[in-house]
C-alpha atoms as a printed R data frame, in Angstrom:
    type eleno elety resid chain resno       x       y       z
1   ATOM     1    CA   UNK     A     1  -1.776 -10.693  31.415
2   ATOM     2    CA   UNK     A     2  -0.282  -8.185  29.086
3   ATOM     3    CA   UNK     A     3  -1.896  -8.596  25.444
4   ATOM     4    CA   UNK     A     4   0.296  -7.944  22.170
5   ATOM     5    CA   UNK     A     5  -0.726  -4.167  19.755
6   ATOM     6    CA   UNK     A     6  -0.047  -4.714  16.049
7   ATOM     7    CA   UNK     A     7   1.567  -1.300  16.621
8   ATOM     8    CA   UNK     A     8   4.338  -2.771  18.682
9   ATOM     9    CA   UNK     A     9   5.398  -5.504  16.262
10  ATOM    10    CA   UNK     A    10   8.735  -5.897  14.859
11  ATOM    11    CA   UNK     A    11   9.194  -7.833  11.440
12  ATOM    12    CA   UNK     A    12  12.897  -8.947  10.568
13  ATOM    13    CA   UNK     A    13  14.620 -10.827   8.135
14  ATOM    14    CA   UNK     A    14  17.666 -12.476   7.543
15  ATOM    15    CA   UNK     A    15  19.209 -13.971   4.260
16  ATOM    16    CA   UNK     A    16  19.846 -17.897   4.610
17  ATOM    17    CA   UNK     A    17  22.823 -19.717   3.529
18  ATOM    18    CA   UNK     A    18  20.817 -23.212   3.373
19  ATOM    19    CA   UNK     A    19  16.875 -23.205   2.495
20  ATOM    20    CA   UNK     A    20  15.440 -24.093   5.789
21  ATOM    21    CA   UNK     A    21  18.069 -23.006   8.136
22  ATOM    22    CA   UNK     A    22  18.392 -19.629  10.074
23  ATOM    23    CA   UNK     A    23  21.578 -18.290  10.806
24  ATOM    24    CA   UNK     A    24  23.669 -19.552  14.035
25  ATOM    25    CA   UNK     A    25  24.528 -15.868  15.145
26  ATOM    26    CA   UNK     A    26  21.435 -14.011  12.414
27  ATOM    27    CA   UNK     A    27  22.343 -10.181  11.639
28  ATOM    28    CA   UNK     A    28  18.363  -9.383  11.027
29  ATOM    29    CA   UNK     A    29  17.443  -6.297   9.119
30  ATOM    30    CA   UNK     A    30  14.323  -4.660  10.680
31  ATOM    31    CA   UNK     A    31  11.604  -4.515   7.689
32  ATOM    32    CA   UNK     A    32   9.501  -2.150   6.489
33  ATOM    33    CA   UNK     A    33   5.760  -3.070   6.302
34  ATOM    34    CA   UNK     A    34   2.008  -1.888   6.490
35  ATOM    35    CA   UNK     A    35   0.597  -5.225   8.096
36  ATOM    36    CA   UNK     A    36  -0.072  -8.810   6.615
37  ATOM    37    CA   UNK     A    37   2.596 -11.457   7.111
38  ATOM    38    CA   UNK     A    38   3.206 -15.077   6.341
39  ATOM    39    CA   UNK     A    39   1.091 -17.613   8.675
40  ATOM    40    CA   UNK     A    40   0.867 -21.659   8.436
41  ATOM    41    CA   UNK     A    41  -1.063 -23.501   7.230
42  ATOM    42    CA   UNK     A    42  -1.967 -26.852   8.553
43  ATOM    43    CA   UNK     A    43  -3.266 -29.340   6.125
44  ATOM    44    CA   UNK     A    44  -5.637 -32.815   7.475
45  ATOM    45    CA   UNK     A    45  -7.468 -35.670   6.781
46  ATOM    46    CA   UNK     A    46 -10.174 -36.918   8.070
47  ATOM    47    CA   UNK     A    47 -10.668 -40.956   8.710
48  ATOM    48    CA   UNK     A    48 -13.490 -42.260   6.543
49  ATOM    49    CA   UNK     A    49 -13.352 -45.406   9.290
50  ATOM    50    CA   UNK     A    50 -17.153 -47.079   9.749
51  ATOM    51    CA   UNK     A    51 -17.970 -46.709  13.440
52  ATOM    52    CA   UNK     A    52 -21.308 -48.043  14.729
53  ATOM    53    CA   UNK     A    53 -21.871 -45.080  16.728
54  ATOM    54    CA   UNK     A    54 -21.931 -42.638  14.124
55  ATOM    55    CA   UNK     A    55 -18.745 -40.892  15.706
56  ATOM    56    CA   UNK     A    56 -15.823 -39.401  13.587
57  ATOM    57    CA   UNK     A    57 -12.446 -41.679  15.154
58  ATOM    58    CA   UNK     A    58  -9.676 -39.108  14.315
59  ATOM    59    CA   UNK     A    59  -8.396 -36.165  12.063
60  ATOM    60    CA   UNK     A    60  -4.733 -36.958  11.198
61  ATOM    61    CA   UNK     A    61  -2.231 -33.738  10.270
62  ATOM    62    CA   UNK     A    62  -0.193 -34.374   7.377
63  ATOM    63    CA   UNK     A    63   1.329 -31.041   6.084
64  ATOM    64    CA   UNK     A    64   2.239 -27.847   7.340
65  ATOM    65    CA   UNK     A    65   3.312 -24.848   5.213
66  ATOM    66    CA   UNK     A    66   3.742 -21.284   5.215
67  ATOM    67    CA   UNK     A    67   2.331 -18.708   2.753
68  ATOM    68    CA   UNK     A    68   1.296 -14.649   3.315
69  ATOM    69    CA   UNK     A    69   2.101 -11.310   2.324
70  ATOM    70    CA   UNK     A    70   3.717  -8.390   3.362
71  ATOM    71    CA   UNK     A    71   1.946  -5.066   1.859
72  ATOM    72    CA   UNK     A    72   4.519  -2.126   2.036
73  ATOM    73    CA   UNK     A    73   4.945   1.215   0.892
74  ATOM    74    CA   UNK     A    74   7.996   1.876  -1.420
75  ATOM    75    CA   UNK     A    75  10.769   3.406  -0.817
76  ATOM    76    CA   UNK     A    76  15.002   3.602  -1.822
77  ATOM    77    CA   UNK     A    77  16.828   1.010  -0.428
78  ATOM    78    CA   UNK     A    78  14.622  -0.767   1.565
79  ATOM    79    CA   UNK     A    79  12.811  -3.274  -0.499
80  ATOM    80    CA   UNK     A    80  16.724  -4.349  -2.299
81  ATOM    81    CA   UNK     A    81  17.329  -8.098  -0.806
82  ATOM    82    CA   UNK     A    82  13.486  -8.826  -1.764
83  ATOM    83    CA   UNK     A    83  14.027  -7.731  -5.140
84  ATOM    84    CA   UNK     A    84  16.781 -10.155  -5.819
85  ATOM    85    CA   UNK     A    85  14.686 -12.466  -3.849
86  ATOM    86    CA   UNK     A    86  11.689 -11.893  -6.507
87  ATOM    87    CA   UNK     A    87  14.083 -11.747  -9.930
88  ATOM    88    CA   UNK     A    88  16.138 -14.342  -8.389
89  ATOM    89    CA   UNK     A    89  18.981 -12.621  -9.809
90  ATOM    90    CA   UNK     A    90  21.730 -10.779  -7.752
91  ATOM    91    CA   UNK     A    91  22.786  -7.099  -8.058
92  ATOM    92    CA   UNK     A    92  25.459  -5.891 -10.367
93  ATOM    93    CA   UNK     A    93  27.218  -2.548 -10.690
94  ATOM    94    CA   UNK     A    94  23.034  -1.347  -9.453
95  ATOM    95    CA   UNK     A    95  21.904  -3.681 -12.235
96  ATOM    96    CA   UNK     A    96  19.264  -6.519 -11.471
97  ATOM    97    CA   UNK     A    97  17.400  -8.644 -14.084
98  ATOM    98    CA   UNK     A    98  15.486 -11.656 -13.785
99  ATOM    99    CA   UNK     A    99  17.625 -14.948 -13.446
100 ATOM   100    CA   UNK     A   100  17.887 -18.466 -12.180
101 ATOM   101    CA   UNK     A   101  19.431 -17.821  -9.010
102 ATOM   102    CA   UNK     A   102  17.014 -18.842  -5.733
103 ATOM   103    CA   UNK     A   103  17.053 -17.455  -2.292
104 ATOM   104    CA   UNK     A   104  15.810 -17.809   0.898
105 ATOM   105    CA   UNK     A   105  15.147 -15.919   4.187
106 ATOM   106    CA   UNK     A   106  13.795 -16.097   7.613
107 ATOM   107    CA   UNK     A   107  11.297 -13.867   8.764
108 ATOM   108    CA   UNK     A   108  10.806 -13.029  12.717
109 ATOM   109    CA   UNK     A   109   7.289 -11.427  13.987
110 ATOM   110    CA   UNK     A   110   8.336 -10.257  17.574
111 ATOM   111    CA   UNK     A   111   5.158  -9.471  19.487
112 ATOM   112    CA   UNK     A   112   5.484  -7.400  22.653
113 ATOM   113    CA   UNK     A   113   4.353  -8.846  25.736
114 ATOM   114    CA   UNK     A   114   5.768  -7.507  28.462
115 ATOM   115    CA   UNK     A   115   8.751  -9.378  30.727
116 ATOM   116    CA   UNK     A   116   8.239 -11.997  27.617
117 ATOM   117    CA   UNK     A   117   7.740 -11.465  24.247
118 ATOM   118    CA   UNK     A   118   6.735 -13.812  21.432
119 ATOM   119    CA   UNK     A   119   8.593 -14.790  18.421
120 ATOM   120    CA   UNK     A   120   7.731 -16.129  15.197
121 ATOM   121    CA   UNK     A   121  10.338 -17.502  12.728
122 ATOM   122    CA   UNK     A   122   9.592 -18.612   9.647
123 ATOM   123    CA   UNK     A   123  12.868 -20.219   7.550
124 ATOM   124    CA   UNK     A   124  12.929 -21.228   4.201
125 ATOM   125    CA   UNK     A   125  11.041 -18.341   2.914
126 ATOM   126    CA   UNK     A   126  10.792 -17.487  -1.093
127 ATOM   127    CA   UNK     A   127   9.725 -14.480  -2.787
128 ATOM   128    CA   UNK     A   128   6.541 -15.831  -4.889
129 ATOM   129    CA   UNK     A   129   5.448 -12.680  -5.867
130 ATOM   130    CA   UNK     A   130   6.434  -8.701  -5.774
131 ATOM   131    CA   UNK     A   131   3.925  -6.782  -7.122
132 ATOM   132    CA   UNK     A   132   3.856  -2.477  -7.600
133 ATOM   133    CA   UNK     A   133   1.396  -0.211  -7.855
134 ATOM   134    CA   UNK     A   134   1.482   3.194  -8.642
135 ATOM   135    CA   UNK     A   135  -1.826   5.593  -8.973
136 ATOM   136    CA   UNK     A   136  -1.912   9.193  -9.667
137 ATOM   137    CA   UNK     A   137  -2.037  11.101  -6.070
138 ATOM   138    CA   UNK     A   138  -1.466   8.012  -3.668
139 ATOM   139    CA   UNK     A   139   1.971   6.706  -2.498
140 ATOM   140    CA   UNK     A   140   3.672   4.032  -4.122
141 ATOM   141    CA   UNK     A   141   2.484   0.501  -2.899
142 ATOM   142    CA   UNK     A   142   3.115  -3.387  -3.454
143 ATOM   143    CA   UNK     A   143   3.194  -6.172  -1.793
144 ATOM   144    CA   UNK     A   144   5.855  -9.568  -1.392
145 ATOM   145    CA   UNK     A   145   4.153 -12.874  -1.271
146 ATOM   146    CA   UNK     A   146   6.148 -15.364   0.426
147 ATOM   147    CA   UNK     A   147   6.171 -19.265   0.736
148 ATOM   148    CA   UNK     A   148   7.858 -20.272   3.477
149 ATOM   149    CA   UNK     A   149   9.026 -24.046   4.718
150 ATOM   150    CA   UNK     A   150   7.759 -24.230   8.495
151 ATOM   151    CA   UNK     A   151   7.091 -22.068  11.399
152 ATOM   152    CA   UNK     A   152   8.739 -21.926  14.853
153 ATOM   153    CA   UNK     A   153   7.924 -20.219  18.204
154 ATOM   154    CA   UNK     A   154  10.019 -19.023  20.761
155 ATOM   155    CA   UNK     A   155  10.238 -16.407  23.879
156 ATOM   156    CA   UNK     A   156  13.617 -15.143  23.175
157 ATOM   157    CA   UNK     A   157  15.986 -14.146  20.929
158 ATOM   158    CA   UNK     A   158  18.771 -16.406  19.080
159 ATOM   159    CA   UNK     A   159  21.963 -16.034  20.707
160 ATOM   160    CA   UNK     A   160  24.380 -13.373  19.765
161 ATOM   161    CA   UNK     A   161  21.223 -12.373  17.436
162 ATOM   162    CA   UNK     A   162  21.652  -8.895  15.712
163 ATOM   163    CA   UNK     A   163  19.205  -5.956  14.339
164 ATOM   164    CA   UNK     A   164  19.973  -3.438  12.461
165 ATOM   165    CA   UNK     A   165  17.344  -0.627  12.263
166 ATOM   166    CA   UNK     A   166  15.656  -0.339   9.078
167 ATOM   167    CA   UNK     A   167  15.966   2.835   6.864
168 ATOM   168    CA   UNK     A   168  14.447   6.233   6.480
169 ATOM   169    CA   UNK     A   169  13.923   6.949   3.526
170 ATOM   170    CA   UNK     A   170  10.853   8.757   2.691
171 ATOM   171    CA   UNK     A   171   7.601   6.753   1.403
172 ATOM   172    CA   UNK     A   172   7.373   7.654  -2.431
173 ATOM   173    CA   UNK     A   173   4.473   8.994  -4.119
174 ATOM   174    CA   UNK     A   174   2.889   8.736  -7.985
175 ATOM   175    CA   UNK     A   175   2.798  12.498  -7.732
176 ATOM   176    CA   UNK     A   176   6.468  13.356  -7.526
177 ATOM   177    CA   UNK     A   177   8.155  10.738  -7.525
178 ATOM   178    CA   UNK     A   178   7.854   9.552 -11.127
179 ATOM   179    CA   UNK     A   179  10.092  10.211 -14.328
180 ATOM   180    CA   UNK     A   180  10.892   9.292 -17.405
181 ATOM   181    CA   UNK     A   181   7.864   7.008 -18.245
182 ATOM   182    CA   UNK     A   182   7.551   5.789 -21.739
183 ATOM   183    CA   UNK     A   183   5.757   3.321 -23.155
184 ATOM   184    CA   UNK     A   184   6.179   1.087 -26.430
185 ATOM   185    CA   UNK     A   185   7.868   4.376 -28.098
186 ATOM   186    CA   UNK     A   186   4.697   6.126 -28.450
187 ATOM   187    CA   UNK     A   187   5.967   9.931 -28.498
188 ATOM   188    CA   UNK     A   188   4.107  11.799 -27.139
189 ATOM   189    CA   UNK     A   189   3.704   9.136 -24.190
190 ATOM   190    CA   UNK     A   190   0.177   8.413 -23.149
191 ATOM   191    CA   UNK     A   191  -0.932  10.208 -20.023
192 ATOM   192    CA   UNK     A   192  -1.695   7.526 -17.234
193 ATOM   193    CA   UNK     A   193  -3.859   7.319 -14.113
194 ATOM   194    CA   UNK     A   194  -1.736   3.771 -12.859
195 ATOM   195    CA   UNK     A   195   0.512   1.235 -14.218
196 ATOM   196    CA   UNK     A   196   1.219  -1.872 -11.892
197 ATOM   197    CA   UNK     A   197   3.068  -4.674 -12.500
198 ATOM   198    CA   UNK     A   198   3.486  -8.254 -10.576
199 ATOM   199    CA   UNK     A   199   6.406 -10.958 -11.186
200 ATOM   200    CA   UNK     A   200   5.220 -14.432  -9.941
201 ATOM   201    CA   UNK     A   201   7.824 -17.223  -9.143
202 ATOM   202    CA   UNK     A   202   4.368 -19.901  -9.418
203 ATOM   203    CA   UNK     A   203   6.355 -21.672  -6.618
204 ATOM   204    CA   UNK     A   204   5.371 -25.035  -5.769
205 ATOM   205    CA   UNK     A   205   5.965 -27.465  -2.822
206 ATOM   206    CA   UNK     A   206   7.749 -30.012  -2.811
207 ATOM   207    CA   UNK     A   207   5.918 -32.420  -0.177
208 ATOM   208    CA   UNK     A   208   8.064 -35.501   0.723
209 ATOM   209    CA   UNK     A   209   7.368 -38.875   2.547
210 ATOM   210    CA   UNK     A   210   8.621 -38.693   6.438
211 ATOM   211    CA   UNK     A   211   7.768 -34.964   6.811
212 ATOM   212    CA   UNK     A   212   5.165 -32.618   7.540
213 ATOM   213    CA   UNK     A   213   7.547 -29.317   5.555
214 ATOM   214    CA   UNK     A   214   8.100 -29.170   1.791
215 ATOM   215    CA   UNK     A   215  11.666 -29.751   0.532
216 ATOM   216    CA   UNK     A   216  12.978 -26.362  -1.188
217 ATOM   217    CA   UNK     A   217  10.360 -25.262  -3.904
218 ATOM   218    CA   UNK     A   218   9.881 -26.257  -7.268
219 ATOM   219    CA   UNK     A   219  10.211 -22.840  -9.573
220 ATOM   220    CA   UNK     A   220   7.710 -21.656 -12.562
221 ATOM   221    CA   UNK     A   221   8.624 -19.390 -14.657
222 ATOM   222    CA   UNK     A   222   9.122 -16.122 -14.400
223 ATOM   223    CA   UNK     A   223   5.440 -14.365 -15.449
224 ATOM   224    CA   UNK     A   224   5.688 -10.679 -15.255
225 ATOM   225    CA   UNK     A   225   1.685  -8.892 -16.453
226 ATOM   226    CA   UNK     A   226   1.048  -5.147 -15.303
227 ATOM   227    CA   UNK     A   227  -1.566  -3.270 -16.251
228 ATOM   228    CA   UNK     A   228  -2.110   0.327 -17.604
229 ATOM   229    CA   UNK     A   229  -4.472   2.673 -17.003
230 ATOM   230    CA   UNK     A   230  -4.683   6.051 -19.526
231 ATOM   231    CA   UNK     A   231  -6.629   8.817 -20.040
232 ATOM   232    CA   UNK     A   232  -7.873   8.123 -23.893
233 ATOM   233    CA   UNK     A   233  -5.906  10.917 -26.143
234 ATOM   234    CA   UNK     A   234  -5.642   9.283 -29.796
235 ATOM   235    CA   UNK     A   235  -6.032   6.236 -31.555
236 ATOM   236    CA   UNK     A   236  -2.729   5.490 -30.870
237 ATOM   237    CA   UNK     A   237  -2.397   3.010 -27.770
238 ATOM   238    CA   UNK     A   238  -5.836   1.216 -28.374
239 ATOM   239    CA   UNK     A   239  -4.413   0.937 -32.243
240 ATOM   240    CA   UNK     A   240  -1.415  -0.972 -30.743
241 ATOM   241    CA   UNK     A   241  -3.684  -3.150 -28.770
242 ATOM   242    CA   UNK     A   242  -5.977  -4.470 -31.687
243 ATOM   243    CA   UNK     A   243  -2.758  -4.563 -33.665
244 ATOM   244    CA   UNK     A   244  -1.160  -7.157 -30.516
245 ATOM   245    CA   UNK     A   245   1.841  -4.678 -30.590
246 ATOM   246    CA   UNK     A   246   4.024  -3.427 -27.431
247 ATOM   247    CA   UNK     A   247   7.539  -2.421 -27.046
248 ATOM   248    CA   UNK     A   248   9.387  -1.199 -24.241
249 ATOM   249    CA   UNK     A   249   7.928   0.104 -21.150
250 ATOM   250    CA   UNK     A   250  10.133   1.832 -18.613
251 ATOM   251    CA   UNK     A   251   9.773   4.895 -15.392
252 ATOM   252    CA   UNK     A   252  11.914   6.082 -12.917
253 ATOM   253    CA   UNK     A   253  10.815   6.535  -9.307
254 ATOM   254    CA   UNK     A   254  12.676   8.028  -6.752
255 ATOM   255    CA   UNK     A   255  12.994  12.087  -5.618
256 ATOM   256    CA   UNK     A   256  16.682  12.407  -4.652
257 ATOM   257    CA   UNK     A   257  19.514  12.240  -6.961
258 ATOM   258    CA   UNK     A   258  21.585   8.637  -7.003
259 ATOM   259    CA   UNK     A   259  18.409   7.539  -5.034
260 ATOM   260    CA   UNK     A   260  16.275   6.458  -7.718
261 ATOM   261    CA   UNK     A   261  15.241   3.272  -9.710
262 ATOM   262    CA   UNK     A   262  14.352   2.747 -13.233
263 ATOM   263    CA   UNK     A   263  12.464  -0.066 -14.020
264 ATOM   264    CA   UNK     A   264  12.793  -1.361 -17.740
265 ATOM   265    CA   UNK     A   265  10.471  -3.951 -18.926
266 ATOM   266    CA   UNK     A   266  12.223  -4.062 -22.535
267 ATOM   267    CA   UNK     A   267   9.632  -6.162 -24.265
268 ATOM   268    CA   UNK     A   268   5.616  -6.209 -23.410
269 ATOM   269    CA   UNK     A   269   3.348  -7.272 -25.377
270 ATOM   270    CA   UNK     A   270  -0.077  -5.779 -24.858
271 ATOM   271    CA   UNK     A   271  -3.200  -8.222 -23.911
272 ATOM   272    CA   UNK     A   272  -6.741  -7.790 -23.915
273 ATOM   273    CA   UNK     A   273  -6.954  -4.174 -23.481
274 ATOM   274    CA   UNK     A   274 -10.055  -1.788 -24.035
275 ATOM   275    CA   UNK     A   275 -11.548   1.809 -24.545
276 ATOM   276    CA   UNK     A   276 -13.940   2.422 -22.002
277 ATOM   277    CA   UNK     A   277 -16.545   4.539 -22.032
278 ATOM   278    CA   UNK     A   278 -18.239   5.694 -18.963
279 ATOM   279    CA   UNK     A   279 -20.621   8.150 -17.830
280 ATOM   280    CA   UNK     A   280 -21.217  11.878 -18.361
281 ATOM   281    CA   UNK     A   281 -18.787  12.473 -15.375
282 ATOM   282    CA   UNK     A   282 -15.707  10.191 -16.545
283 ATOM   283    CA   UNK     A   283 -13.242  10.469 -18.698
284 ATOM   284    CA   UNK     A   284 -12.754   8.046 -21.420
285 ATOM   285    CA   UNK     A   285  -9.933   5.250 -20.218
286 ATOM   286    CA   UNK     A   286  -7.814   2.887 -22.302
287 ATOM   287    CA   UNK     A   287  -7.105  -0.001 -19.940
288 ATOM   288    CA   UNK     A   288  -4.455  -2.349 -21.002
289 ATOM   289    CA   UNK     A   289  -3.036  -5.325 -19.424
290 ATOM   290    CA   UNK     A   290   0.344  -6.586 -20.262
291 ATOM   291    CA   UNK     A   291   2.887  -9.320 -19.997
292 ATOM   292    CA   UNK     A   292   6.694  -9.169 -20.314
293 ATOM   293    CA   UNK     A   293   8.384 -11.426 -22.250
294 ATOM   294    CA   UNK     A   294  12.465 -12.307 -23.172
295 ATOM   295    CA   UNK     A   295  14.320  -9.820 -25.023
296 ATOM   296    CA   UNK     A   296  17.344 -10.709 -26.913
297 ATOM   297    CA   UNK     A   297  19.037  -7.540 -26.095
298 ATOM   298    CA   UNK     A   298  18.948  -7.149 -22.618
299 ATOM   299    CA   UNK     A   299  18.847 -11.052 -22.290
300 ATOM   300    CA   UNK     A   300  15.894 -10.601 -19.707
301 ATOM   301    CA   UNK     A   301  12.191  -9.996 -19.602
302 ATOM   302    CA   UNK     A   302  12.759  -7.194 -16.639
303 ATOM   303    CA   UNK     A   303  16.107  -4.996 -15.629
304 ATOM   304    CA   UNK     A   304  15.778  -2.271 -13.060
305 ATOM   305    CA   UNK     A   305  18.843  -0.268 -11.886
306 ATOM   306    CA   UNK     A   306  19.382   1.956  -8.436
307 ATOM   307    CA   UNK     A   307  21.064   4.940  -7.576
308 ATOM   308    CA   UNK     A   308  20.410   6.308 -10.671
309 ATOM   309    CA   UNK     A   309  20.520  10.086 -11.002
């Protein structure tokens, strides 16, 4: 019996035209990922029946959904259908901001197994949450929660099934692959050690009577918080956080020309931020967390544009 390596796996995706329903003849893009995935999860009840023996009679299973994340490692091009997935918004002349606009994929895990290999598809898949992370001297990283409707296994592939192979583009790093950051028009800018950010969908299911699987998801809104991390300078930055001020915060990350994205969150609004002091070996940090929130202007609450130069 041949046993499946993690290092063999395949993850694919294809976009859905109908929550729920793969493809008849899917063109999957191969994905780009570190590990993780979606898995289901089975939800029961137990009967609270009185037997004179003492003995439990039955455990009933009345739900079944799908939730997990992929953690990945960022790079151009590759992560462009999941951002529109995330924003729920679609891409215009390299332009993508935060909308109304769901959309679903399937996901297929193909393990290796020798003559026969296992596959895992799970349709009706949303982007909950896209988070990114970047940390002075480490690569870029995030990670894209997903909800997902139901889970189906299989030995083969769909008929007339297609793959194409997923990019190369080189894994990005804080060290060189970051421009143009500025933050609530503070001039100089504050020197940071990270700035991460998250959008979250807060999806929610949409159990109905006759069926183990959710109907399509219920949406939240669109709650986009980050965090900054900066080497303490001036009063400046913690001044705008006991003053509840913000502004614009917006980078560029990319190395090649036309191969870059800026992301532009045009209005934050700083949080509970504070100095911290630390030992005789540290550095004094300002650590802010902040949200996002609508701007008039750009008629969104986050824009980010590609192949910028």
């Amino acid at each position: 019996m041949s046993f499946a390596a993690s290092s063999e796996a395949r993850i694919a995706y294809v976009a859905e035209a109908t929550f729920g329903t793969t493809p008849a003849t899917p063109a999957f893009k191969v994905f780009r990922t570190t590990g993780g995935g979606p898995r289901t999860n089975k939800t029961t009840i137990t009967s609270d029946e009185i037997r004179a023996d003492r003995n439990v009679p039955d455990e009933s299973m009345v739900g079944m959904d799908v939730a997990g994340a992929y953690p990945f490692e960022f790079s151009y091009g590759t992560f462009d259908d999941m951002l529109e997935g995330a924003l729920m918004g679609a891409w215009a002349s390299d332009v993508l901001k935060n909308g109304v606009t769901p959309k679903s994929f399937t996901f297929e895990e193909t393990l290796e197994l020798g003559a026969t290999d296992s596959f895992s598809r799970f349709s009706g898949c949303m982007v909950n949450t896209f988070s990114l992370s970047v940390s002075a001297r480490e690569k870029v990283t995030g990670s894209i929660g997903l909800m997902g409707q139901k889970e189906e296994l299989d030995t083969a592939v769909i008929d007339d099934a297609a793959y194409t192979a997923a990019n190369a583009e080189p894994i990005l790093s804080a060290s060189g692959s970051i421009a143009s950051l500025a933050i609530a028009a503070l001039d100089p800018a504050p020197k940071l050690r990270s700035v991460s950010f998250e959008v979250n969908n807060d999806l929610r299911t949409r159990p109905v009577v006759g069926s183990l699987y959710s109907e399509e998801f219920g949406l939240g809104r669109c709650n986009v918080t980050g965090t900054l991390n900066a080497y303490f300078g001036s009063n400046a930055l913690y001044q705008a956080v006991l003053d509840h001020g913000g502004g614009a915060l917006s980078f560029t990350i990319g190395k090649d020309a036309n191969k870059k994205y800026t992301f532009l969150f045009p209005k934050i609004v700083f949080l509970n931020g504070e100095r911290q002091v630390g030992g005789n070996s540290d550095d004094v940090m300002v650590n802010i967390p902040f949200r996002a929130v609508y701007d008039a202007a750009e008629a969104c609450s986050i824009k980010i544009t590609r192949a910028v130069a």
